[in-house]
C-alpha positions as CSV (number, residue, x, y, z in Angstrom):
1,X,-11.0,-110.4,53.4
2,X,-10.8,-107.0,52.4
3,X,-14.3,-105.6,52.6
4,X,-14.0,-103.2,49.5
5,X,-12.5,-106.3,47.2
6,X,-15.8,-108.1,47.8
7,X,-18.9,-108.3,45.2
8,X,-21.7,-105.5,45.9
9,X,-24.2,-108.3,46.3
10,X,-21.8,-109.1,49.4
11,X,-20.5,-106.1,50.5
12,X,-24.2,-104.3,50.9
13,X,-25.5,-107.4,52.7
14,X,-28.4,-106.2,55.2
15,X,-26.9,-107.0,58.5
16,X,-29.5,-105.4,60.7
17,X,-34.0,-105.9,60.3
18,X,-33.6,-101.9,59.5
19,X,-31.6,-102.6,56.6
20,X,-33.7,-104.8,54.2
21,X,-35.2,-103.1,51.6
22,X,-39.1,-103.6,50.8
23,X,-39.8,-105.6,53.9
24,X,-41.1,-103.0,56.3
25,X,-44.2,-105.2,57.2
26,X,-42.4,-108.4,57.6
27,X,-39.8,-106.6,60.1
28,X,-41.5,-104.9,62.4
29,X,-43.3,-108.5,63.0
30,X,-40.3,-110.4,63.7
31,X,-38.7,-107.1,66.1
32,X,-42.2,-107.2,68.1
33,X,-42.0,-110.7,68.3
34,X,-38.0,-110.7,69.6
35,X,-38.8,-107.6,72.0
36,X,-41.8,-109.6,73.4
37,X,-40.2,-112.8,73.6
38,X,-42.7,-114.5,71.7
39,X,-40.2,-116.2,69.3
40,X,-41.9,-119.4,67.2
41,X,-40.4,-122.6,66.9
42,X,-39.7,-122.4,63.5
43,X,-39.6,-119.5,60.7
44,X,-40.5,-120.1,56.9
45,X,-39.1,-117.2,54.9
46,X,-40.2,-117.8,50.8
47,X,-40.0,-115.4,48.1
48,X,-38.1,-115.3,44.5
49,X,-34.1,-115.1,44.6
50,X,-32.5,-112.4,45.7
51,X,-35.0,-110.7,48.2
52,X,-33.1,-111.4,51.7
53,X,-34.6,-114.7,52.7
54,X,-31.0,-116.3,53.7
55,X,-30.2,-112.4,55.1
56,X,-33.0,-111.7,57.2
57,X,-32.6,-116.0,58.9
58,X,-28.9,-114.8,59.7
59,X,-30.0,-111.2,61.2
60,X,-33.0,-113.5,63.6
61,X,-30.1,-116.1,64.4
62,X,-28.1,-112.8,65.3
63,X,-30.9,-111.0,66.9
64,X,-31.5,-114.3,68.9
65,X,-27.7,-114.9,70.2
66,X,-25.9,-111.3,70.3
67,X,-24.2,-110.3,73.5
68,X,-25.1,-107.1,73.6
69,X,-29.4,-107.5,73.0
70,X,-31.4,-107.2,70.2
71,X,-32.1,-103.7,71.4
72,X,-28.5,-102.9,70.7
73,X,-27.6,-105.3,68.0
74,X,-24.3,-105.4,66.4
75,X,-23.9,-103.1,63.9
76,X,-19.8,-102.2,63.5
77,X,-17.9,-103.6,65.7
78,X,-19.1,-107.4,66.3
79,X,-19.6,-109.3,68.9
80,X,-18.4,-113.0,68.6
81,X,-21.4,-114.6,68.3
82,X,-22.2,-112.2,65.6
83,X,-19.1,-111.9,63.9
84,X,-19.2,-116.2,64.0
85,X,-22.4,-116.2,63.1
86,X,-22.0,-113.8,60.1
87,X,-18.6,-115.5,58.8
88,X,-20.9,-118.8,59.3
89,X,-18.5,-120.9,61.3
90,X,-20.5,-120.3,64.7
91,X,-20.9,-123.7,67.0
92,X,-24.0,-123.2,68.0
93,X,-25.2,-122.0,64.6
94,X,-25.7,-124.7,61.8
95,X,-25.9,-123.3,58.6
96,X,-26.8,-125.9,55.6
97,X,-28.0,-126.5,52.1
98,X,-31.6,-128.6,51.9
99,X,-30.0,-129.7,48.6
100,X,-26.6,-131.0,50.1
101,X,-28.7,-132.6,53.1
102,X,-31.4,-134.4,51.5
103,X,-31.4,-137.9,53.2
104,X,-33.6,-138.6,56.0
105,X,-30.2,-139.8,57.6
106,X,-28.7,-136.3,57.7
107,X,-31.6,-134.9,59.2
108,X,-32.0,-137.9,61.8
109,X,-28.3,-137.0,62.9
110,X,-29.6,-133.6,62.8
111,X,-32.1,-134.3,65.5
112,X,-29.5,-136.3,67.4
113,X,-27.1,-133.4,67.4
114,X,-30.2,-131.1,68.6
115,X,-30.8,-133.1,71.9
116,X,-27.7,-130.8,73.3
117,X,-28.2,-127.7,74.7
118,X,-25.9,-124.5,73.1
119,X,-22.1,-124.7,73.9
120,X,-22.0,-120.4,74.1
121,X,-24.6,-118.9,72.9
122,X,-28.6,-118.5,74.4
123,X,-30.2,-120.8,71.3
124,X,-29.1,-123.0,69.0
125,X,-29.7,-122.4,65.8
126,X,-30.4,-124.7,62.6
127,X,-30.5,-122.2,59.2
128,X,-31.7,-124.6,56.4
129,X,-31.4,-122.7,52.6
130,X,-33.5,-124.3,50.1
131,X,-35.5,-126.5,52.3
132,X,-37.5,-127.8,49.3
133,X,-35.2,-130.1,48.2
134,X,-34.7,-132.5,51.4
135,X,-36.6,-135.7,50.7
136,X,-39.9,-136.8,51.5
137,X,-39.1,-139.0,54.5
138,X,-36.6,-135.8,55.6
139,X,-39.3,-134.0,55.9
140,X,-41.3,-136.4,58.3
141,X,-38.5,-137.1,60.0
142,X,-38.5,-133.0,61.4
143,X,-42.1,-133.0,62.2
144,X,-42.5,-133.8,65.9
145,X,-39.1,-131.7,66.6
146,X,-40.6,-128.7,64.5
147,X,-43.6,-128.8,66.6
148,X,-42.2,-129.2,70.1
149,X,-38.7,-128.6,70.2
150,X,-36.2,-127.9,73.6
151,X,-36.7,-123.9,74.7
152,X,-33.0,-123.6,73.3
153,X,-33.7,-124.5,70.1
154,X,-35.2,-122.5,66.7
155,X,-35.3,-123.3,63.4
156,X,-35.3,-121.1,60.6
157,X,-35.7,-122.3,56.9
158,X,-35.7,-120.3,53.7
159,X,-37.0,-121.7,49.8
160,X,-38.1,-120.3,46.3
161,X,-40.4,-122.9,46.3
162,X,-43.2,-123.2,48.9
163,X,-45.5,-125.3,46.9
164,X,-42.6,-128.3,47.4
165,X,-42.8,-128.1,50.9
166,X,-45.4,-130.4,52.7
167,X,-48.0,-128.7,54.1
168,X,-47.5,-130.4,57.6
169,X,-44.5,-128.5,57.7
170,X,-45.9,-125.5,56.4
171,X,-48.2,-125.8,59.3
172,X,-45.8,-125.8,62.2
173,X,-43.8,-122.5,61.5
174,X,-44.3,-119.1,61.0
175,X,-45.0,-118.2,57.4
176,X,-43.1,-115.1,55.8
177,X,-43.9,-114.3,52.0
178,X,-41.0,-111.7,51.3
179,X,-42.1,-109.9,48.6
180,X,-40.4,-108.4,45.4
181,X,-38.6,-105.3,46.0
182,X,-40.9,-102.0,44.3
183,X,-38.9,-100.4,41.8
184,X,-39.1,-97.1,43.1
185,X,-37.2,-98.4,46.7
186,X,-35.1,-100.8,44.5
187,X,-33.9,-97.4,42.4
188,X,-33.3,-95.1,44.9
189,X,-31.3,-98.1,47.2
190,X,-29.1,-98.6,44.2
191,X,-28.3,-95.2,43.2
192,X,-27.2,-95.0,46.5
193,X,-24.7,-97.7,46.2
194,X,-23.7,-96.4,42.7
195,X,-22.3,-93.0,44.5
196,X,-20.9,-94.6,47.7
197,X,-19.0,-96.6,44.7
198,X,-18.0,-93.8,43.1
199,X,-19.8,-95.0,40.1
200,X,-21.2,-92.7,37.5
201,X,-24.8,-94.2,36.1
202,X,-27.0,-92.1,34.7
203,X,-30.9,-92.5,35.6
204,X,-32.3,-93.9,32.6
205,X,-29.2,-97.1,32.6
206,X,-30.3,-97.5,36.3
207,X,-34.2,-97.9,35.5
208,X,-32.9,-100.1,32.7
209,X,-30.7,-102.3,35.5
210,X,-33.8,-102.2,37.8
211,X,-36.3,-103.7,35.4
212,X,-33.8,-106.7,34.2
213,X,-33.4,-107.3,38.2
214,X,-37.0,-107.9,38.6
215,X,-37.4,-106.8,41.8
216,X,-34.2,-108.9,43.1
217,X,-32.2,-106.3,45.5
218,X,-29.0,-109.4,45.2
219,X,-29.7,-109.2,41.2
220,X,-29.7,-105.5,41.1
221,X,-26.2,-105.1,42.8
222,X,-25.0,-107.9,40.1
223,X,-25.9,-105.8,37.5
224,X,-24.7,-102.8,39.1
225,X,-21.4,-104.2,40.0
226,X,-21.1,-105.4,35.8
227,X,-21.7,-101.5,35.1
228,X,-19.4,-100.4,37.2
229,X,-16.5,-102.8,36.2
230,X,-16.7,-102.2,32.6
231,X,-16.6,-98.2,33.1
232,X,-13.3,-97.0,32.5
233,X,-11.9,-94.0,34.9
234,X,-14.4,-90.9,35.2
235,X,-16.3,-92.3,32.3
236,X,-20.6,-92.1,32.7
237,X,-22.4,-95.3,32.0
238,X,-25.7,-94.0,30.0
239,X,-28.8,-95.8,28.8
240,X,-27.1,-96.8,25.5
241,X,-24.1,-98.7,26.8
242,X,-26.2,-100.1,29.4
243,X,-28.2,-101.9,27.0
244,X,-25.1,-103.0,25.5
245,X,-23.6,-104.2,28.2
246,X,-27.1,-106.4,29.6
247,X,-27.8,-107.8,26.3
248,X,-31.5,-105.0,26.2
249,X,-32.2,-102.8,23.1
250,X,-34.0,-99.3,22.4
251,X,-38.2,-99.2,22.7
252,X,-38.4,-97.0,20.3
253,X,-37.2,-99.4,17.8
254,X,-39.9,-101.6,18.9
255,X,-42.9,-99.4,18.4
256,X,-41.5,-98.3,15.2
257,X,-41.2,-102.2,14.5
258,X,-44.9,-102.6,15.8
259,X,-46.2,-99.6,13.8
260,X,-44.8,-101.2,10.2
261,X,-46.3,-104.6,11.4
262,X,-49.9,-102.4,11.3
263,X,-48.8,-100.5,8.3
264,X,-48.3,-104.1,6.4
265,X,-44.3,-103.0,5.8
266,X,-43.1,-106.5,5.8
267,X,-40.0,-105.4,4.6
268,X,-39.1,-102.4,7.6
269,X,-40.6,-104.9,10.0
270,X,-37.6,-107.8,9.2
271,X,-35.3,-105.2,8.8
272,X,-35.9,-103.5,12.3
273,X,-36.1,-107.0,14.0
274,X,-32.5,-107.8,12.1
275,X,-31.3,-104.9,13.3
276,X,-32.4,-105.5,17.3
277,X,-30.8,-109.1,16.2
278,X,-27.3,-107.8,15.5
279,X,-26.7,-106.5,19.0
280,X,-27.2,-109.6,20.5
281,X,-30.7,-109.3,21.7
282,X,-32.0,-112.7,22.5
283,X,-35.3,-113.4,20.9
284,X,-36.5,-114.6,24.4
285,X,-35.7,-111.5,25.6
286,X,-37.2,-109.4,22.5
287,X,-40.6,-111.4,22.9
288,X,-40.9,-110.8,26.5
289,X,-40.3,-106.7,25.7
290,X,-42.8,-106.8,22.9
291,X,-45.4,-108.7,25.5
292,X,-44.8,-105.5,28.0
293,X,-45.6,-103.0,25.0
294,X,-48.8,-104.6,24.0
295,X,-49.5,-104.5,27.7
296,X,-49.1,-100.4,28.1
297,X,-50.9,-100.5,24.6
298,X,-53.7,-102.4,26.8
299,X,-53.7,-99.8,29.5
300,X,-51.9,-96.7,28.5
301,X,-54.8,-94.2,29.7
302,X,-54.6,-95.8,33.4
303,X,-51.2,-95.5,33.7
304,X,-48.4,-92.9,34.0
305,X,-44.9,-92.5,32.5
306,X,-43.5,-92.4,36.1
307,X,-45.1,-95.6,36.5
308,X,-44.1,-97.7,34.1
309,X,-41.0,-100.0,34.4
310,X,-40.6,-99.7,30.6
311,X,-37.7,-96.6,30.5
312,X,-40.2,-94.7,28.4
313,X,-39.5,-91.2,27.9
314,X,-42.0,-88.8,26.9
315,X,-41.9,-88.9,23.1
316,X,-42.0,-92.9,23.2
317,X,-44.7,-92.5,25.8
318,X,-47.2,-89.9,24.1
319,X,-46.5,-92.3,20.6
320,X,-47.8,-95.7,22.6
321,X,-50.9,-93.4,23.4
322,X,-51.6,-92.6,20.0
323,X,-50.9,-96.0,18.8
324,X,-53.4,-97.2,21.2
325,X,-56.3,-95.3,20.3
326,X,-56.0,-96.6,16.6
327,X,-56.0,-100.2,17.5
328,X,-58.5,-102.5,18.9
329,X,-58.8,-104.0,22.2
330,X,-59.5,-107.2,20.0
331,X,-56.0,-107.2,18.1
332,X,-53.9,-106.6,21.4
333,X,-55.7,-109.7,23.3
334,X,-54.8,-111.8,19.8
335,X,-51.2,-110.9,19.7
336,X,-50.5,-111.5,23.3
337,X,-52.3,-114.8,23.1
338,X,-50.0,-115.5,19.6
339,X,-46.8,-114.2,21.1
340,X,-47.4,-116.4,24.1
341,X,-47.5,-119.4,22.0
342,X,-44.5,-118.2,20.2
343,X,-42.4,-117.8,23.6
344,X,-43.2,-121.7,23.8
345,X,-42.2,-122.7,20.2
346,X,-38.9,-121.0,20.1
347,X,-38.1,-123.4,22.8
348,X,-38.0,-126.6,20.2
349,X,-37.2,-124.5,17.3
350,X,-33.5,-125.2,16.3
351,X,-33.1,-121.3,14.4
352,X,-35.2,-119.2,16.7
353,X,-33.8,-116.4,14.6
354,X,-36.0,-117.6,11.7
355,X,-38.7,-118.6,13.9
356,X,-38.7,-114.7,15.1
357,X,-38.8,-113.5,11.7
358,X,-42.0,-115.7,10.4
359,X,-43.4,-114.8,13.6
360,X,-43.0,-111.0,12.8
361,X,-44.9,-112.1,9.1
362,X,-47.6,-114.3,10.8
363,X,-48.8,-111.2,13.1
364,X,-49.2,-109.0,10.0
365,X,-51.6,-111.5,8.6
366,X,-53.1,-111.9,12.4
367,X,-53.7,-107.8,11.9
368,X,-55.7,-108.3,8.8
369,X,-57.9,-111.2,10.7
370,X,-58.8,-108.8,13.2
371,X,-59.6,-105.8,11.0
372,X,-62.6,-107.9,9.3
373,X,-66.0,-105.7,10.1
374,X,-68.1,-107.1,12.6
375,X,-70.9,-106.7,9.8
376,X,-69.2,-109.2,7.5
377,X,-69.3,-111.7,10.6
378,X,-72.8,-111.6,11.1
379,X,-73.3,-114.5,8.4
380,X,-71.0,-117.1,9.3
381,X,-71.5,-118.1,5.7
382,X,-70.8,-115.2,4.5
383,X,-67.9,-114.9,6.3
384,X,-66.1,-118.2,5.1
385,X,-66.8,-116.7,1.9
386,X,-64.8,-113.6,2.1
387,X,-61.8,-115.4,3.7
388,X,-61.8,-117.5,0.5
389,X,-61.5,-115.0,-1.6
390,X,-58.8,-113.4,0.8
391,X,-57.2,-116.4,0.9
392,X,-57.4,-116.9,-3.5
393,X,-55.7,-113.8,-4.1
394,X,-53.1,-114.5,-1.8
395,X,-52.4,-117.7,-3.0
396,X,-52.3,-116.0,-6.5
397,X,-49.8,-113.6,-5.1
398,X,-47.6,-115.6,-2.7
399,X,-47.9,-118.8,-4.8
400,X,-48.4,-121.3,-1.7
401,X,-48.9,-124.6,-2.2
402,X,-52.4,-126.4,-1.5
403,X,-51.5,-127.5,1.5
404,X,-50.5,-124.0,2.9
405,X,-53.4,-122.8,2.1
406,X,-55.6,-125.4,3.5
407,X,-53.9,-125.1,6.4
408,X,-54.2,-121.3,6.6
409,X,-57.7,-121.2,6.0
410,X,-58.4,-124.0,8.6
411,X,-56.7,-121.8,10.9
412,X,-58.6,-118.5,9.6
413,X,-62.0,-119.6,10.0
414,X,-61.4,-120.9,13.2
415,X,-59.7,-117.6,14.4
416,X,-63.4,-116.0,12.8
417,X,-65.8,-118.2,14.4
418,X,-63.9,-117.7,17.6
419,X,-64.8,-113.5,16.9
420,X,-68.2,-114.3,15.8
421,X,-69.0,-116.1,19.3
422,X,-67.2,-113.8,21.5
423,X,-69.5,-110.8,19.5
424,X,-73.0,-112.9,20.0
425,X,-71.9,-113.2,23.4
426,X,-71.3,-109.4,23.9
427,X,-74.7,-108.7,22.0
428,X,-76.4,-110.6,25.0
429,X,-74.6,-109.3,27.6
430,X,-75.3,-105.8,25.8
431,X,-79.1,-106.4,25.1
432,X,-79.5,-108.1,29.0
433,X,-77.7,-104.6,30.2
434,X,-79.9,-102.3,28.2
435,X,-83.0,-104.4,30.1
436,X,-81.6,-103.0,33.1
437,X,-81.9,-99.8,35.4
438,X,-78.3,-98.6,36.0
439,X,-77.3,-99.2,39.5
440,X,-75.6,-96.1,40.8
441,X,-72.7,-96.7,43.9
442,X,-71.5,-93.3,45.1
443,X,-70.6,-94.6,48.3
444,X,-69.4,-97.2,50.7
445,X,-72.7,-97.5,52.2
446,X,-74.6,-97.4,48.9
447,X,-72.7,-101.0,48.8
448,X,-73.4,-102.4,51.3
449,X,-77.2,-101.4,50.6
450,X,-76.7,-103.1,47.5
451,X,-75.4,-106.6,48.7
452,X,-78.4,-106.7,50.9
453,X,-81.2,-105.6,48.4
454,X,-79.6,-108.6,46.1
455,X,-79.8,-111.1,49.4
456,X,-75.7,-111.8,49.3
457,X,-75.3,-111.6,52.8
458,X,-71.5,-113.3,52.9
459,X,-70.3,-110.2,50.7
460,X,-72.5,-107.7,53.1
461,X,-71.2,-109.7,55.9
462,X,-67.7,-109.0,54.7
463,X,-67.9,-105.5,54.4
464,X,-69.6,-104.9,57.3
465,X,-67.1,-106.7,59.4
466,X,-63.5,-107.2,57.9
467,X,-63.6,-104.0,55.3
468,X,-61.2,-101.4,56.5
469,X,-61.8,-99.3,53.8
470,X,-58.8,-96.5,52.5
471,X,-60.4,-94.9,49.9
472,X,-63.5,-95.1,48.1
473,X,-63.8,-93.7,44.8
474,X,-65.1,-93.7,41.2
475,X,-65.4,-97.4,40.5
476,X,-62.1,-97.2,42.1
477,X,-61.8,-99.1,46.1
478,X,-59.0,-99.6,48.1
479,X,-59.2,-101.4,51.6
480,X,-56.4,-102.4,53.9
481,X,-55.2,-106.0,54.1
482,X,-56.9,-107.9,56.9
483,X,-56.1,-111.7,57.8
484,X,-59.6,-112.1,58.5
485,X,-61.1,-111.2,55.4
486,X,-62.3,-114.2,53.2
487,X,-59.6,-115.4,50.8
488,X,-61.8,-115.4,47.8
489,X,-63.8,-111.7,48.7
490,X,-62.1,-109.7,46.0
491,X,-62.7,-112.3,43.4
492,X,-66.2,-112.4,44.4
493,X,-66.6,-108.8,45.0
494,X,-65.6,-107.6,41.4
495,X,-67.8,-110.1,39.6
496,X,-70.7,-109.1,41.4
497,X,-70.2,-105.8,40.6
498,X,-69.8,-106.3,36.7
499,X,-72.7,-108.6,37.4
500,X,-75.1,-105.4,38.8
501,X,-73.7,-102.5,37.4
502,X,-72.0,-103.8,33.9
503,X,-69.0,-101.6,34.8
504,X,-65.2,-103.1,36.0
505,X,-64.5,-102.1,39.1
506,X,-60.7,-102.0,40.6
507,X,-60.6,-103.0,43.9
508,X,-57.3,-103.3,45.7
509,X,-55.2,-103.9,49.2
510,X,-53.1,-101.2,50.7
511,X,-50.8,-101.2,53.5
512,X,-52.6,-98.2,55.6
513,X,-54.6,-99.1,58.2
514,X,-57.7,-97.1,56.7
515,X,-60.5,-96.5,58.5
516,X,-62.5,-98.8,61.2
517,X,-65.1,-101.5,59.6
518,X,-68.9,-100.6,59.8
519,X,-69.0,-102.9,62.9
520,X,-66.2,-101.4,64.7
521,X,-67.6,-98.3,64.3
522,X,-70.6,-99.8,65.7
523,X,-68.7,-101.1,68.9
524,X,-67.3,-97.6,69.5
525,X,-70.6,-95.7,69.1
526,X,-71.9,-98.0,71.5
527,X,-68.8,-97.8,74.1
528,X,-69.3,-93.9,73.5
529,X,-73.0,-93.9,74.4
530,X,-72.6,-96.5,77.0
531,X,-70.0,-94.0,78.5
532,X,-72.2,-90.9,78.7
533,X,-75.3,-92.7,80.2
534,X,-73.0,-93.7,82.9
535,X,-71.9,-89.9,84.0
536,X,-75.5,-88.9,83.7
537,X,-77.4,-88.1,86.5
538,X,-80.6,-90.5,85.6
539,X,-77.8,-93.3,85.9
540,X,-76.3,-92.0,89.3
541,X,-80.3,-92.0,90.6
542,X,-81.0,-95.5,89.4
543,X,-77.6,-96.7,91.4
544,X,-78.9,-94.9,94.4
545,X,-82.6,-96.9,94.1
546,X,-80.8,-100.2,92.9
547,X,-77.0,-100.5,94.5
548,X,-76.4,-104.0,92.4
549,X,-77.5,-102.7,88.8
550,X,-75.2,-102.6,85.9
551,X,-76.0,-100.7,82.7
552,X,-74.6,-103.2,80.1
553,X,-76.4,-102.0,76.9
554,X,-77.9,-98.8,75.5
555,X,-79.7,-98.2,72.2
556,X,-79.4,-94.6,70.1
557,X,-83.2,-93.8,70.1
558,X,-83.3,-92.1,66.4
559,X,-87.3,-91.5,66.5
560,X,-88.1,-87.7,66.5
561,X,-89.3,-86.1,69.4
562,X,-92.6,-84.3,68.2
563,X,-92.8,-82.3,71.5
């Protein structure tokens, strides 16, 4: 087949470790363990579609059976066990589907077929896609071969969903999570494509492809390839045929759209939303955009417009900012709880277009909720009373029936009381953190400090010894990742410190290495001093006097010397 009539997803197919994208970590694992020969029995490689887990089980099968090494893998002109291997019709590679070989009889003949050594090549090889969806006796079937198989043979099994797969297993291979691809690496691969293509795709209708692909390199190179097919000769694909062409629609339509829902503009708000409608924008699609604008209304001052996968430019960007300082933290957290529920009714509604539209009119009522004065809660009475009155004049107005506006106020009141508790709540937590002396952290150390002046010695234990801490800033702390470190230590570590300082805290995992834990550096003080007392001459003396003694600890005395 000619290689420039096949589909992008195809043609760019990683055929090397080098050549996946956003799996530097997982990688250089698998090359050290090839190099080393230290090669496990079986490999699990999970993630969500698209990210290389089929790829990278074809490139170890390669890696494993290539004539010319894995130090000089295949890269133009194949081999045959590689070229075999890739066009997947290699002997003593097996290549199958878990969901066309789901009996426990196929894998049984499996094993049979197993008890062989390879015809050609140095391993046989079984590559099992979608490995969840072989049955439950399949699965028990594999497990004493997983575990201790013939030196010839590996397995290597991919799947979107680990959770099916038995945990016994789980247990007997090696474990990759392949992660979605960042946008950043995901932008700069495809643009890259786009020009080897000869493809003319401006920036912002490439950000737009990246987001839709969710972090899918395969789903990115769809998208691409759909561009680039309906671009006539010479012609530039820009951000508003893009969204066109992939079904998306213009933000700033939808903060206008969100501004009139705060204005009270029923009317602009159902025209707008008609409007988004009429170029065949899906409501699924139009509620899942509107949840990632109330997000960056959420957390506009942390982030940047570089930052965001949202195709904000600055205009659209600088108006989100001064639509969040106007609105309450309150009102975002009810609409994304209310749009939520709405993403699950359109799915048993049978005109979501209408559903979408009283949606729209039930958020402007939702606004008016949350604009009640937290003094006009403070009698839950009180309260009840004013919604009444709310509720008589628009039932005067809107002439609803009883029964609506039964139901309404039902809802209404409960909405307040829920307000009403969540504000008695924050007057406790306020009053028990004006009782208190502000605990000041400035540094790593001050932390550690901490943890022991409150007695919890796990999380001072955890610092001490698994922390390989990368930066350490203004409520702001960023430690490598490290397999040792308990699975639940961030959880804990960030409620504690709302607990003692009544501040959030961000604390995340890098990929540096970052510095040495508090321990280490213990170990290599010690090393350090150990080393010095054993050039000194006091040392050589005490050899002279005692031939057999060996200096095997030392102590830093930190007392001052008055003399």
């Amino acid at each position: 087949m000619n290689n420039n009539k096949k589909v992008l997803a195809l043609k760019y197919r990683p055929s090397r470790l080098e050549d996946l994208i956003g799996q530097s970590v997982i990688t250089e694992t698998i090359s050290n363990q090839i190099k080393s020969n230290r090669i496990p029995n079986a490999y699990l490689f999970t993630g969500i579609r698209g990210v290389g887990k089929t790829s990278i089980a074809r490139i170890v099968a390669r890696s494993l059976n290539c004539s010319n090494g894995f130090e000089n893998l295949c890269k133009e002109k194949m081999c045959e066990h590689c070229e075999a291997i890739i066009n997947s019709n290699h002997i003593d590679v097996l290549e199958m589907n878990g969901a066309d070989k789901t009996s426990v009889d196929d894998v049984r003949d499996l094993i049979e077929f197993s008890r062989y050594g390879p015809t050609s090549a140095k391993y046989k090889i079984y590559i099992v896609d979608e490995i969840h969806q072989i049955s439950k006796s399949a699965f028990n079937a594999l497990l004493k071969v997983l575990e201790e198989p013939p030196d010839y043979l590996r397995f290597l099994f991919a799947t979107t969903e680990v959770k099916k797969v038995p945990v016994t297993v789980i247990s007997r291979c090696q474990r990759f999570d392949l992660s979605r691809v960042k946008s950043n690496e995901l932008l700069e691969f495809i643009k890259k494509v786009s020009e080897k293509e000869n493809g003319k795709v401006t920036d912002d209708a490439l950000k737009l492809l990246i987001k839709l692909s969710e972090g899918s390199v395969r789903d990115a190179l769809s998208l691409l390839d759909r561009a680039l097919v309906s671009l006539e000769k010479g012609e530039e694909l820009d951000l508003a045929q893009a969204q066109k062409i992939f079904g998306s629609f213009d933000k700033s339509n939808l903060i206008e759209l969100f501004k009139y829902i705060f204005l009270g503009e029923e009317k602009k708000v159902i025209d707008i939303y008609r409007s988004i409608y009429n170029q065949g924008v899906e409501p699924k699609v139009f509620l899942n955009d509107f949840l990632e604008l109330l997000y960056y209304l959420k957390n506009i001052s942390y982030l940047k417009i570089d930052g965001t996968n949202f195709n904000l430019n600055d205009t659209e960007f600088n108006t989100i900012k001064e639509l969040a300082s106007s609105i309450s933290n309150e009102t975002l957290l009810l609409f994304w709880q209310f749009t939520i529920k709405t993403l699950e009714e359109i799915e048993v509604v049978s005109n979501q277009h209408i559903a979408m539209e009283m949606f729209l009119i039930r958020l402007m009522h939702l606004k008016e909720i949350s604009n009640f004065k937290l003094a006009e809660l403070n009698n839950k009475k009180s309260s009840e009373d004013n919604i009444d009155k709310v509720l008589e004049n628009r039932t005067i107005d809107n002439k609803k029936t009883d029964d609506d506006l039964f139901d309404i106020k039902n809802k209404t009141i409960g909405q307040i009381k829920n307000i009403v508790q969540e504000k008695k709540q924050t007057e406790k937590s306020i009053l028990k953190s004006s009782n208190q002396t502000k605990l000041l952290i400035k540094t790593f150390e001050d932390l550690i400090n901490l943890c022991y002046s409150k007695k919890d010695i796990k999380l001072k234990h955890e610092l001490e010894t698994n922390v390989n801490l990368v930066s350490f800033e203004n409520k702001r702390i960023e430690i490598s990742f490290n397999e040792r470190l308990d699975k639940e230590f961030i959880k804990n570590l960030s409620s504690k410190l709302y607990e003692w300082t009544n501040d959030r805290w961000i604390i995340s995992l890098s990929k540096e290495n970052g510095e040495p834990s508090k321990k280490e550096k213990e170990i290599i003080l010690k090393k350090e001093l150990l080393d010095k007392a054993k050039k000194s001459e006091v040392y050589k003396k005490v050899l002279e006097a005692f031939p057999d003694a060996e200096l095997i600890d030392i102590e830093k005395n930190i007392e001052k010397n008055n003399d």
